[in-house]
ModelCIF file with pLDDT and N, C-alpha, C, O atoms, coordinates in Angstrom:
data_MODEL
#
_entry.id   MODEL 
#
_entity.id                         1 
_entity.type                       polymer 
_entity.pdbx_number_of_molecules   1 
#
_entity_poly.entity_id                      1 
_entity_poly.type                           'polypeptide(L)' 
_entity_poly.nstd_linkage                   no 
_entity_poly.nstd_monomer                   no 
_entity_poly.pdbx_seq_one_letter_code       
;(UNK)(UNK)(UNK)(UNK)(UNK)(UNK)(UNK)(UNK)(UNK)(UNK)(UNK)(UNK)(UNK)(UNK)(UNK)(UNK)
(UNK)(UNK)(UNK)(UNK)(UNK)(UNK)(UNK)(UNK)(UNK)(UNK)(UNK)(UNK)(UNK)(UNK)(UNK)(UNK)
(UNK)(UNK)(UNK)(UNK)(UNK)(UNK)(UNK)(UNK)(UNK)(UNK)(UNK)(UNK)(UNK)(UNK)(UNK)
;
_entity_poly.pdbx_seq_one_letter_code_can   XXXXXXXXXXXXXXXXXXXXXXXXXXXXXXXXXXXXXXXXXXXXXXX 
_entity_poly.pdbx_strand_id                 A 
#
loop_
_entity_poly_seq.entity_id 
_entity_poly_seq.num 
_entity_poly_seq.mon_id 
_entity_poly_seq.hetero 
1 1  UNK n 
1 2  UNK n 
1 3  UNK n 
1 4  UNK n 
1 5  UNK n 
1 6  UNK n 
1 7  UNK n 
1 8  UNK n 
1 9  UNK n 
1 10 UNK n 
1 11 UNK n 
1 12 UNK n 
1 13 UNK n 
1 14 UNK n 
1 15 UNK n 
1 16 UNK n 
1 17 UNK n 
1 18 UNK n 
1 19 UNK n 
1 20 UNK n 
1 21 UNK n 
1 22 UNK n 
1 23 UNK n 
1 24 UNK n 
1 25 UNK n 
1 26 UNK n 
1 27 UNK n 
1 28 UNK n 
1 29 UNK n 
1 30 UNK n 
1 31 UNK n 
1 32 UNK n 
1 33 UNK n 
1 34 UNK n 
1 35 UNK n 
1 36 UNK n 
1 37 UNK n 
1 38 UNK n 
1 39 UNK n 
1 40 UNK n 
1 41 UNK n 
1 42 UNK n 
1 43 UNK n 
1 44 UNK n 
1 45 UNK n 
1 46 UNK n 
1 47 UNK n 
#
_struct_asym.id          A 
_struct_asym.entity_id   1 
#
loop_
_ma_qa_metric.id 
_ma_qa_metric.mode 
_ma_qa_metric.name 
_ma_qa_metric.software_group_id 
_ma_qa_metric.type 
1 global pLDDT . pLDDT 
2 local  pLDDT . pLDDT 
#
_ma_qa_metric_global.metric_id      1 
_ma_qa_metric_global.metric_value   88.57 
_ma_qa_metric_global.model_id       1 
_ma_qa_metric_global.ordinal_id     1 
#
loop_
_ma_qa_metric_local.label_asym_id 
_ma_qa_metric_local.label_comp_id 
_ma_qa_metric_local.label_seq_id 
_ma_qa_metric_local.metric_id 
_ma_qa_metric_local.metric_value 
_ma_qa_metric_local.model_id 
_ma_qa_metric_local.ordinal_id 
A UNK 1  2 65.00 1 1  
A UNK 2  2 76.00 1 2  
A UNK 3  2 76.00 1 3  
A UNK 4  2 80.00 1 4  
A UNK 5  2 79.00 1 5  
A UNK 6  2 83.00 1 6  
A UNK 7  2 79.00 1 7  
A UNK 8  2 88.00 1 8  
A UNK 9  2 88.00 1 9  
A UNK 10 2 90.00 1 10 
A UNK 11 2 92.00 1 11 
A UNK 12 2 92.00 1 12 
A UNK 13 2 93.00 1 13 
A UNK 14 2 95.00 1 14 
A UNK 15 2 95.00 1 15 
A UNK 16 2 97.00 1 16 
A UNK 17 2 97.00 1 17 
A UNK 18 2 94.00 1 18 
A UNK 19 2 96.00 1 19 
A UNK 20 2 97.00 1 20 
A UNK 21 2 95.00 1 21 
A UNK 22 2 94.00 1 22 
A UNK 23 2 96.00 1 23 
A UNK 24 2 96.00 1 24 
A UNK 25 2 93.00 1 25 
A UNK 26 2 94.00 1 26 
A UNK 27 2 96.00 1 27 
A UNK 28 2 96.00 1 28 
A UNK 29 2 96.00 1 29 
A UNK 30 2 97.00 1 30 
A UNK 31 2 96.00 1 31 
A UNK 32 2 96.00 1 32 
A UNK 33 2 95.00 1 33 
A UNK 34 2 94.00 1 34 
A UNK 35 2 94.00 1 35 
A UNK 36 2 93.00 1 36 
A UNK 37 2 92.00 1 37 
A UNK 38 2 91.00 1 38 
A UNK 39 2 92.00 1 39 
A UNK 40 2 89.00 1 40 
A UNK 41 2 82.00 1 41 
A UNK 42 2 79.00 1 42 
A UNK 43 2 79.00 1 43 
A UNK 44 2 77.00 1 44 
A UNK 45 2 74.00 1 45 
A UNK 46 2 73.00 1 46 
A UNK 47 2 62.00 1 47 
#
loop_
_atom_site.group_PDB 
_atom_site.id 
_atom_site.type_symbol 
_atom_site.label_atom_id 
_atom_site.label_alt_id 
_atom_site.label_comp_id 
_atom_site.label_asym_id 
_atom_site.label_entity_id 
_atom_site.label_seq_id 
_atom_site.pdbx_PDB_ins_code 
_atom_site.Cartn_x 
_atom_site.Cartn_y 
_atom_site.Cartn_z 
_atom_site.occupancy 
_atom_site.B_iso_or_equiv 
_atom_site.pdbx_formal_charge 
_atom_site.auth_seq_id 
_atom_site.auth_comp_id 
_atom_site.auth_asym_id 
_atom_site.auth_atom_id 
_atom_site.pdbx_PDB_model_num 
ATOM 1   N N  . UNK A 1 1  ? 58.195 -80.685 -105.056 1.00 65.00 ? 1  UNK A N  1 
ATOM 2   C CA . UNK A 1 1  ? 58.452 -79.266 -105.118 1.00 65.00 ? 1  UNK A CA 1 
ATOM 3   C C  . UNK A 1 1  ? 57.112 -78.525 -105.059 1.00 65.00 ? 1  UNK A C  1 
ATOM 4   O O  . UNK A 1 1  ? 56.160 -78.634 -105.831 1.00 65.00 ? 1  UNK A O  1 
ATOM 5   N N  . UNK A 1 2  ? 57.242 -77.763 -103.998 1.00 76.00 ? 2  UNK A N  1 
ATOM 6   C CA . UNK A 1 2  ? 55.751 -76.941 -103.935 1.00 76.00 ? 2  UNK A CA 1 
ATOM 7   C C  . UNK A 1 2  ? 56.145 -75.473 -105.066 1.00 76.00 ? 2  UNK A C  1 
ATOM 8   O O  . UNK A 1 2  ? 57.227 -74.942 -105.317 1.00 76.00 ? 2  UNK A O  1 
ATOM 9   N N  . UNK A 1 3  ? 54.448 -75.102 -105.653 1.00 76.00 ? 3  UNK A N  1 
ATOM 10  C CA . UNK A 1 3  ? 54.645 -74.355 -106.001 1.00 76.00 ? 3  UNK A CA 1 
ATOM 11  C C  . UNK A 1 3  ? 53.712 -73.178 -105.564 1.00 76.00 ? 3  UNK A C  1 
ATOM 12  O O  . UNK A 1 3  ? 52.767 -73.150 -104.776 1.00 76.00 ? 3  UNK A O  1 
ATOM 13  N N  . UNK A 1 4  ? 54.246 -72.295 -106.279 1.00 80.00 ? 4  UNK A N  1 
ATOM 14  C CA . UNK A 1 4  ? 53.863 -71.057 -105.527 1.00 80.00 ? 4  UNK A CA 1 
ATOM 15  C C  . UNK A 1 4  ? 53.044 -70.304 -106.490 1.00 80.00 ? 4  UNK A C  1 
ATOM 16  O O  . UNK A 1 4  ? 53.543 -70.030 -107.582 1.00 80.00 ? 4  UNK A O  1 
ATOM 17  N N  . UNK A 1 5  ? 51.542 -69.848 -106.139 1.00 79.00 ? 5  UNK A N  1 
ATOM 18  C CA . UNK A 1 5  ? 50.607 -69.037 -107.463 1.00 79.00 ? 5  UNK A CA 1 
ATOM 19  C C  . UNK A 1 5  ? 50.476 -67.858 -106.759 1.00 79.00 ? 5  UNK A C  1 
ATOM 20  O O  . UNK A 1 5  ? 50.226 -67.861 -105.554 1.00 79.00 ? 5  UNK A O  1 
ATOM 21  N N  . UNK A 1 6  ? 50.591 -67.072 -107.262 1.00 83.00 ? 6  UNK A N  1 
ATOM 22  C CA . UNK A 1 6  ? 49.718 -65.643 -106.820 1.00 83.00 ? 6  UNK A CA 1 
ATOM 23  C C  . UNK A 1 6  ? 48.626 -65.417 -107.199 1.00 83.00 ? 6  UNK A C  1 
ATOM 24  O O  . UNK A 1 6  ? 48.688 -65.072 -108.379 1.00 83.00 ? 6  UNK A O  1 
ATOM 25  N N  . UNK A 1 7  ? 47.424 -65.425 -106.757 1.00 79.00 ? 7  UNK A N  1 
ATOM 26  C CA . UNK A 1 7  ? 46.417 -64.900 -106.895 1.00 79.00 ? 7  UNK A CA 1 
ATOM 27  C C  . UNK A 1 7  ? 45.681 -63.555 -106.219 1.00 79.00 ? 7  UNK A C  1 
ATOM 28  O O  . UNK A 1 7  ? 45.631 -63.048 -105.098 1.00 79.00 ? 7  UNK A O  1 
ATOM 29  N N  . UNK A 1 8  ? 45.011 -63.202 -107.869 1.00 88.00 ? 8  UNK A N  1 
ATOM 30  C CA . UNK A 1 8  ? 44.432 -61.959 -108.173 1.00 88.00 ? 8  UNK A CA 1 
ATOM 31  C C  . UNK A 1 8  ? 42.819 -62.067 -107.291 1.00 88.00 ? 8  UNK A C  1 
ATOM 32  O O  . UNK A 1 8  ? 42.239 -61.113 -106.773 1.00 88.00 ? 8  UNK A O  1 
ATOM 33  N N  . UNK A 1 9  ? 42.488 -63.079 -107.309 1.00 88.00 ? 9  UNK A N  1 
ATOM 34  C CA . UNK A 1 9  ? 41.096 -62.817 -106.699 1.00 88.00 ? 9  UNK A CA 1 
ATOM 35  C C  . UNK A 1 9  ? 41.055 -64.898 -106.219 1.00 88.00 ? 9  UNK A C  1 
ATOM 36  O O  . UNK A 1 9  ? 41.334 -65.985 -106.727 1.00 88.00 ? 9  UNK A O  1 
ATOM 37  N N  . UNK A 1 10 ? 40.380 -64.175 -104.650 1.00 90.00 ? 10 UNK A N  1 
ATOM 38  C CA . UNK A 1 10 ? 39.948 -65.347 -104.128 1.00 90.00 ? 10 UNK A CA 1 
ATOM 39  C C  . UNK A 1 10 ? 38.641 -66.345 -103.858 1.00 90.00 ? 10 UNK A C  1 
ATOM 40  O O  . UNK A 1 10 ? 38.187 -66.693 -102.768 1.00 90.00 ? 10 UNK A O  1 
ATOM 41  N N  . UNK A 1 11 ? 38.229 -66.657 -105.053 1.00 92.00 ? 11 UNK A N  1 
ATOM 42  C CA . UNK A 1 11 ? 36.889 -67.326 -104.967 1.00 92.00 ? 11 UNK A CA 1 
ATOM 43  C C  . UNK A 1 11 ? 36.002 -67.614 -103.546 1.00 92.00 ? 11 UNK A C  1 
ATOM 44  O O  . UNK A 1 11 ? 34.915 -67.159 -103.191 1.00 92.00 ? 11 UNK A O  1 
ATOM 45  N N  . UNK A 1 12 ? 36.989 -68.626 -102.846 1.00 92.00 ? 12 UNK A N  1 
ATOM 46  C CA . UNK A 1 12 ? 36.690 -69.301 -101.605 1.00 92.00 ? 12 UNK A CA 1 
ATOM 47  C C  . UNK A 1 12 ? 36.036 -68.501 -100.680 1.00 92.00 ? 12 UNK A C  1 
ATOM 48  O O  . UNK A 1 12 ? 34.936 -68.673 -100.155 1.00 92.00 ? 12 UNK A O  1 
ATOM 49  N N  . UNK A 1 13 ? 37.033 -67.391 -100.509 1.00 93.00 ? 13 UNK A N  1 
ATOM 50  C CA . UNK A 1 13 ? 36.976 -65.988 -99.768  1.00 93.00 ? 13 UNK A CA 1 
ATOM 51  C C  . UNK A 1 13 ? 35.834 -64.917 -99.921  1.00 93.00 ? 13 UNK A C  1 
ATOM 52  O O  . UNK A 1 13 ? 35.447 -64.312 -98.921  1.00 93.00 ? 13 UNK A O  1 
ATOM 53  N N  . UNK A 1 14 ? 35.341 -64.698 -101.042 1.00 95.00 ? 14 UNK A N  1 
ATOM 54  C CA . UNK A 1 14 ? 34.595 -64.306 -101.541 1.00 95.00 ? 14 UNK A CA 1 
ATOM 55  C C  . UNK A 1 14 ? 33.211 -64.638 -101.424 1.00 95.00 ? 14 UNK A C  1 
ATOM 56  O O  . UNK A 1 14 ? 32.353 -63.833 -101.062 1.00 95.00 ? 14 UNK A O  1 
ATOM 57  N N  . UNK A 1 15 ? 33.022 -65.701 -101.700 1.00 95.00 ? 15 UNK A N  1 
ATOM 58  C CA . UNK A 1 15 ? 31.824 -66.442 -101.458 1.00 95.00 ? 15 UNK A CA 1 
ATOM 59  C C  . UNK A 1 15 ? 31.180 -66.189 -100.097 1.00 95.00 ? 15 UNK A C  1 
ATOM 60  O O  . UNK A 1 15 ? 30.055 -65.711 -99.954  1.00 95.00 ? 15 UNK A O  1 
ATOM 61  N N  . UNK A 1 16 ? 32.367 -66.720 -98.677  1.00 97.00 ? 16 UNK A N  1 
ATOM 62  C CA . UNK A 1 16 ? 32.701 -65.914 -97.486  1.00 97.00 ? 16 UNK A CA 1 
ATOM 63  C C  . UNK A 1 16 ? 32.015 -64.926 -97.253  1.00 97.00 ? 16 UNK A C  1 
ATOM 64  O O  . UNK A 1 16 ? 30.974 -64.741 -96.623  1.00 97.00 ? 16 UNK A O  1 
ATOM 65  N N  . UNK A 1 17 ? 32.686 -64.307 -97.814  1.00 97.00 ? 17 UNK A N  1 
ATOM 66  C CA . UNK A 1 17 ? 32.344 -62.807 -97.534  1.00 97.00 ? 17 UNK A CA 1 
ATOM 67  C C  . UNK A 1 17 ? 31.065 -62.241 -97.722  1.00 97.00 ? 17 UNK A C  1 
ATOM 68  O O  . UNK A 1 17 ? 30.645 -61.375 -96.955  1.00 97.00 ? 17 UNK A O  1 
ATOM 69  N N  . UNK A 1 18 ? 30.336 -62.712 -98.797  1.00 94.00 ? 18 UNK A N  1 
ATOM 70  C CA . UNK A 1 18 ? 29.175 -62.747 -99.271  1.00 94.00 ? 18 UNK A CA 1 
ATOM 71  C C  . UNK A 1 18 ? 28.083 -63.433 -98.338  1.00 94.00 ? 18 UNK A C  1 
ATOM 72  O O  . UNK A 1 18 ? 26.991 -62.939 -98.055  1.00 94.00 ? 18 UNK A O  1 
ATOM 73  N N  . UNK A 1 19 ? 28.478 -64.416 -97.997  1.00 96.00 ? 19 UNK A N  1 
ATOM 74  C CA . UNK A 1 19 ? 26.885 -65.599 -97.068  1.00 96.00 ? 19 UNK A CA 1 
ATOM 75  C C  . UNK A 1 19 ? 27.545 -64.742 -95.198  1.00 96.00 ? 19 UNK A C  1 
ATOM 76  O O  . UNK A 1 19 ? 26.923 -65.159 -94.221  1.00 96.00 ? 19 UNK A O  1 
ATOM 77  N N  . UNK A 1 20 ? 28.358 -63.987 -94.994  1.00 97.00 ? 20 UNK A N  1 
ATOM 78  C CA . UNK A 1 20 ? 28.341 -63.794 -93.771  1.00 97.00 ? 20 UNK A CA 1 
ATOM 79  C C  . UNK A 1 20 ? 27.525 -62.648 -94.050  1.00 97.00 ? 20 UNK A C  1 
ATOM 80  O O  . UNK A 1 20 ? 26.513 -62.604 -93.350  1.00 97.00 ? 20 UNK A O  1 
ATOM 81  N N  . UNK A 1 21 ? 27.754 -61.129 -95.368  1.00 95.00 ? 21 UNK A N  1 
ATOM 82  C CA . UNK A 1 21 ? 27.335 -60.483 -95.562  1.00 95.00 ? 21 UNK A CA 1 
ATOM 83  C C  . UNK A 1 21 ? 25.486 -60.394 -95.393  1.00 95.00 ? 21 UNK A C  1 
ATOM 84  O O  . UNK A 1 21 ? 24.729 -59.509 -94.993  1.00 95.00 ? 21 UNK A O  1 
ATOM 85  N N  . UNK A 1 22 ? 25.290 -61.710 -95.891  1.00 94.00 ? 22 UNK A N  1 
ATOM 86  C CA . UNK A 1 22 ? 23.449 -61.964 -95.987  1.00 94.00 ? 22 UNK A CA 1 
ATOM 87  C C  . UNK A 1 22 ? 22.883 -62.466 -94.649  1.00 94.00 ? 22 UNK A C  1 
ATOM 88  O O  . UNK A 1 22 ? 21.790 -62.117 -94.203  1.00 94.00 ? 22 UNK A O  1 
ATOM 89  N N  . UNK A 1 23 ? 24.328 -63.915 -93.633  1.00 96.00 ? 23 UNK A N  1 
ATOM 90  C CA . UNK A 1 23 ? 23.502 -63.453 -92.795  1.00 96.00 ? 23 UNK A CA 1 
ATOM 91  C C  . UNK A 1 23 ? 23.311 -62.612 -91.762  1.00 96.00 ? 23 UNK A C  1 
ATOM 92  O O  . UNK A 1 23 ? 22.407 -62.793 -90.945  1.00 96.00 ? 23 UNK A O  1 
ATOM 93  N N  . UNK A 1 24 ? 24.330 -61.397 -91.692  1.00 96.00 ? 24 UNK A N  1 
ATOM 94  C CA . UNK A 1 24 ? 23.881 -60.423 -91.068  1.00 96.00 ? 24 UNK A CA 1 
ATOM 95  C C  . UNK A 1 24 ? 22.457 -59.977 -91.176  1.00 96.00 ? 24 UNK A C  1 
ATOM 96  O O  . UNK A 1 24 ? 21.678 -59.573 -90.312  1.00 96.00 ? 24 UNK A O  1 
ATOM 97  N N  . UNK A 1 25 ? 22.295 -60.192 -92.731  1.00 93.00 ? 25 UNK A N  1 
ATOM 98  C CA . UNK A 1 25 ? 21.132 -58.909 -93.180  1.00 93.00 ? 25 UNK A CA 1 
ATOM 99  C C  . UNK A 1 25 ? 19.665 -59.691 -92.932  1.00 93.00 ? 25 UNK A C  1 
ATOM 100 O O  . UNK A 1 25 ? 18.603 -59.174 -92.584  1.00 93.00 ? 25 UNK A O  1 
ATOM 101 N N  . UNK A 1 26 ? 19.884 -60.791 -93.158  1.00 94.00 ? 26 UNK A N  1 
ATOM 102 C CA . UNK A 1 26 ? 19.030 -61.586 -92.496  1.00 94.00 ? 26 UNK A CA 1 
ATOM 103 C C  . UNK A 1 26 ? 18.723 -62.174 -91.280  1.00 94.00 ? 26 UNK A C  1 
ATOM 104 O O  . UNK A 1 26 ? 17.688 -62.839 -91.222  1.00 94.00 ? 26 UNK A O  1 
ATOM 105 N N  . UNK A 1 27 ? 19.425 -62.059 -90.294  1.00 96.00 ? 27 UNK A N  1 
ATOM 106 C CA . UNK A 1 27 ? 19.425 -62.390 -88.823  1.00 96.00 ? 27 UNK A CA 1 
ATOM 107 C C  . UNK A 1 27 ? 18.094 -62.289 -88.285  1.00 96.00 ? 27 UNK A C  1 
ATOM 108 O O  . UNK A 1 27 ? 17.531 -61.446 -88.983  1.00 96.00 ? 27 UNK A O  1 
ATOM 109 N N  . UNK A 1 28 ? 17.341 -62.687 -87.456  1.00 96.00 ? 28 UNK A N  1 
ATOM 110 C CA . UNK A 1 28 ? 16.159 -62.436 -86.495  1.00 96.00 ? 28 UNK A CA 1 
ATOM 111 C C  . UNK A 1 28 ? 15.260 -62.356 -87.235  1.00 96.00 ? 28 UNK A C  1 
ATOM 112 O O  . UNK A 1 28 ? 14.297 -62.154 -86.495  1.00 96.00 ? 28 UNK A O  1 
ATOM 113 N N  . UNK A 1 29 ? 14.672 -62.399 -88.949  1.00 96.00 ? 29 UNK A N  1 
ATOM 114 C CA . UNK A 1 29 ? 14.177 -62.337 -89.632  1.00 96.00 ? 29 UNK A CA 1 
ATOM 115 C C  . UNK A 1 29 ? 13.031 -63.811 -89.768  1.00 96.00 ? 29 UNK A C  1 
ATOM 116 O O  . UNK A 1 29 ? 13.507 -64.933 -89.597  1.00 96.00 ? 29 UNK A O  1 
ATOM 117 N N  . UNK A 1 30 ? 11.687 -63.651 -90.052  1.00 97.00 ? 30 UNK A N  1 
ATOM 118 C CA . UNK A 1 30 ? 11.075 -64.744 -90.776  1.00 97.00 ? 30 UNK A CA 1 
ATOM 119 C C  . UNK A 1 30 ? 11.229 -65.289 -91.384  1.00 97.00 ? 30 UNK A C  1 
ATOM 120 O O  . UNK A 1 30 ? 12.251 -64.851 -91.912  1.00 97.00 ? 30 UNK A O  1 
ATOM 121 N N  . UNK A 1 31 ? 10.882 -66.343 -91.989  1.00 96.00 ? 31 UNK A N  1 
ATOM 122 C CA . UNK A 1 31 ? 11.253 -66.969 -93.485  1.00 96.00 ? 31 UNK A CA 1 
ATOM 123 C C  . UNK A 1 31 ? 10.708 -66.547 -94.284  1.00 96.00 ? 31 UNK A C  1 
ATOM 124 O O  . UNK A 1 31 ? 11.180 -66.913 -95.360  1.00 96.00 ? 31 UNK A O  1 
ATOM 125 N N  . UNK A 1 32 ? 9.206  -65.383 -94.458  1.00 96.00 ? 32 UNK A N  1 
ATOM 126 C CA . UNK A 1 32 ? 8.604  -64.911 -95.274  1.00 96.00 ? 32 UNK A CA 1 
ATOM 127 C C  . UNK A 1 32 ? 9.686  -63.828 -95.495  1.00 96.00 ? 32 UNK A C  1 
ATOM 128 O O  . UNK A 1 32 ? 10.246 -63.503 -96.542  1.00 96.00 ? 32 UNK A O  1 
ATOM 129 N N  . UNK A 1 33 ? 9.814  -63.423 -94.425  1.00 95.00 ? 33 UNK A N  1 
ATOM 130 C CA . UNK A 1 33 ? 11.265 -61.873 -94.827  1.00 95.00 ? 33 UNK A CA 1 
ATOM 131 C C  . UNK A 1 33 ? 12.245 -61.940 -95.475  1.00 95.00 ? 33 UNK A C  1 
ATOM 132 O O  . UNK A 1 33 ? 12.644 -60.997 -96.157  1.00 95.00 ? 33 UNK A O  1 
ATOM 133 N N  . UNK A 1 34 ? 12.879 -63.157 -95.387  1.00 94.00 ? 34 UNK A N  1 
ATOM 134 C CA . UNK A 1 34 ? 13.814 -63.508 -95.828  1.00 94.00 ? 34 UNK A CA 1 
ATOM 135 C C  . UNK A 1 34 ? 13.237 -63.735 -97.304  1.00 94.00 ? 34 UNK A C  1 
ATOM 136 O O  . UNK A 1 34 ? 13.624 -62.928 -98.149  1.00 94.00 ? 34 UNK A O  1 
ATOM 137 N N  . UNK A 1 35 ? 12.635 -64.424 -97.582  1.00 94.00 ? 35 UNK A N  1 
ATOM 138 C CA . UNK A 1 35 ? 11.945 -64.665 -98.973  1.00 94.00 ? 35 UNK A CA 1 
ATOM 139 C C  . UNK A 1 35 ? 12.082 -63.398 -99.965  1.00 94.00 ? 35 UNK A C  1 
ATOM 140 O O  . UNK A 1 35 ? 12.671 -63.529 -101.038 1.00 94.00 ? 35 UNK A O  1 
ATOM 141 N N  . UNK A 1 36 ? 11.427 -61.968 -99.506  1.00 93.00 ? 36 UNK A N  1 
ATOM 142 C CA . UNK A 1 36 ? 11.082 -61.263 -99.996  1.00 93.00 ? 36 UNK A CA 1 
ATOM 143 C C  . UNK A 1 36 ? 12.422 -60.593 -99.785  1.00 93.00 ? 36 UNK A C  1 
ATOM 144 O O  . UNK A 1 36 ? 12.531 -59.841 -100.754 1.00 93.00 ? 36 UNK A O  1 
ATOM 145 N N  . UNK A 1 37 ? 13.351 -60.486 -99.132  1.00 92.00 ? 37 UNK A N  1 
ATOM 146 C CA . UNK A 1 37 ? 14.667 -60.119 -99.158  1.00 92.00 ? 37 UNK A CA 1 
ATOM 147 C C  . UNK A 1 37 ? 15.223 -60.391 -100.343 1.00 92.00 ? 37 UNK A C  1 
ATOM 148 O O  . UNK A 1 37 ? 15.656 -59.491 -101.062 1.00 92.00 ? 37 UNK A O  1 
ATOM 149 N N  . UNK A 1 38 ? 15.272 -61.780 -100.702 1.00 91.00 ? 38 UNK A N  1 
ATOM 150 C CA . UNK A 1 38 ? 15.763 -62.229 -101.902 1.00 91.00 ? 38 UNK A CA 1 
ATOM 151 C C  . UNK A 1 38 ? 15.150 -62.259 -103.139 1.00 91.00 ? 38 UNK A C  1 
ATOM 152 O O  . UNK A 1 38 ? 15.848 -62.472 -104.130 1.00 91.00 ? 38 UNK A O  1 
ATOM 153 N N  . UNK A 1 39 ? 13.926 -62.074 -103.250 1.00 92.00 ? 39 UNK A N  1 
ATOM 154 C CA . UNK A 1 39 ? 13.028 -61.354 -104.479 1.00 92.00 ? 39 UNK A CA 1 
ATOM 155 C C  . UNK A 1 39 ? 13.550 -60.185 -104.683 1.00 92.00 ? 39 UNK A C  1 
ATOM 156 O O  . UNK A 1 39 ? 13.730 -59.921 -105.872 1.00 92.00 ? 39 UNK A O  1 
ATOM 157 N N  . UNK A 1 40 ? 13.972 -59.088 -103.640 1.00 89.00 ? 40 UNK A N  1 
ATOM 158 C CA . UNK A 1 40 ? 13.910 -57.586 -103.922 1.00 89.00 ? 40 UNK A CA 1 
ATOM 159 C C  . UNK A 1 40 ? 15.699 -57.652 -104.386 1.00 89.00 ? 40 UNK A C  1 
ATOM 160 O O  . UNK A 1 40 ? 16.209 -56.784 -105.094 1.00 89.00 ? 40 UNK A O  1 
ATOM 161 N N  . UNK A 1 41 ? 16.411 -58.755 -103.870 1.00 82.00 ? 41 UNK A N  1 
ATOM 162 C CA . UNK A 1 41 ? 17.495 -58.853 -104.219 1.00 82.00 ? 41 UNK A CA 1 
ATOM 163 C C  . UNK A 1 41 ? 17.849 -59.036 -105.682 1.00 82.00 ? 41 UNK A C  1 
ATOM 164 O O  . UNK A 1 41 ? 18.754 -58.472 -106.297 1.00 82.00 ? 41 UNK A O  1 
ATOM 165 N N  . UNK A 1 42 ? 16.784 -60.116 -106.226 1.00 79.00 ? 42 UNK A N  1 
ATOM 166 C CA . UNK A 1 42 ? 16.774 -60.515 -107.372 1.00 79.00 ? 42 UNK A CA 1 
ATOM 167 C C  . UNK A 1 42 ? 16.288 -59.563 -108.153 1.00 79.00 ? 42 UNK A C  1 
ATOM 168 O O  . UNK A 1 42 ? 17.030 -59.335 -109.108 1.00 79.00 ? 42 UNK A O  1 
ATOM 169 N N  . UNK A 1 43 ? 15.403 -58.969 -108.119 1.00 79.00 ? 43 UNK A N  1 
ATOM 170 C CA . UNK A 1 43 ? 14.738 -57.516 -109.158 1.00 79.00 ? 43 UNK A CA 1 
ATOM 171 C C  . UNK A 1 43 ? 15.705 -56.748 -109.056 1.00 79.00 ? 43 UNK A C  1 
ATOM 172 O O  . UNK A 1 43 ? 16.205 -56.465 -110.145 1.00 79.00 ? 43 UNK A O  1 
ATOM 173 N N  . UNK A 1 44 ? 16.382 -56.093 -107.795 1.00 77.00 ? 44 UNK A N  1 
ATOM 174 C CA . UNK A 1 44 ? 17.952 -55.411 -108.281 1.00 77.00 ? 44 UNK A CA 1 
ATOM 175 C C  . UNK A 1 44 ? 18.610 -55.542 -108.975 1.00 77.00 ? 44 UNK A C  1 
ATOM 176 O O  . UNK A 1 44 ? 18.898 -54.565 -109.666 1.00 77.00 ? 44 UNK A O  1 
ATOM 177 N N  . UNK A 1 45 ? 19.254 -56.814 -109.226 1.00 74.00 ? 45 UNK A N  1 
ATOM 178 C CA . UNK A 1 45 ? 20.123 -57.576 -109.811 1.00 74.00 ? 45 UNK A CA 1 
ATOM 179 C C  . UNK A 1 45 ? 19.892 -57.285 -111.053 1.00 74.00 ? 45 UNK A C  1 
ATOM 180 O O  . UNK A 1 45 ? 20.694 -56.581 -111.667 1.00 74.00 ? 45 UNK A O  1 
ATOM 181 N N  . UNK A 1 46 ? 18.410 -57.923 -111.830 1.00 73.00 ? 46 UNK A N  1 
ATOM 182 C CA . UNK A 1 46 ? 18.046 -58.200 -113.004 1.00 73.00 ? 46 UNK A CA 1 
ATOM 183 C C  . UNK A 1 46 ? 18.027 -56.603 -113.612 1.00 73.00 ? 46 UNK A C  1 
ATOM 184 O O  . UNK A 1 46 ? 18.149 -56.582 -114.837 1.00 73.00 ? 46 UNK A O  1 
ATOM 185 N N  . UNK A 1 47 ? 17.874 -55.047 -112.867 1.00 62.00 ? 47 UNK A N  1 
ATOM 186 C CA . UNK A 1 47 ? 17.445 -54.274 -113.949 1.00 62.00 ? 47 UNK A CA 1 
ATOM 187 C C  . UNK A 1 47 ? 18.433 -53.582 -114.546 1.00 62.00 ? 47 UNK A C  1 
ATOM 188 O O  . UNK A 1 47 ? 18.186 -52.862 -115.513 1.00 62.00 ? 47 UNK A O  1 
#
């Protein structure tokens, strides 16, 4: 018997959504750029 969940929020999906989101933002970029992308990401985050 299968069962059936409804879910409120989709982890899998999400995650998704997120790494396509970055690599847009990162596309054509250096690896130093990218670096400092994610530093300035991280000081956002943290304040």
């Amino acid at each position: 018997m299968k069962m059936t969940i409804e879910k409120d929020f989709d982890c899998v999906k999400s995650v998704r959504k997120e790494r396509e989101r970055i690599a847009k933002e990162t596309a054509g970029k250096t690896p130093l750029e990218i670096l400092a992308y994610f530093k300035k990401r991280k000081k956002l985050k943290s304040n």
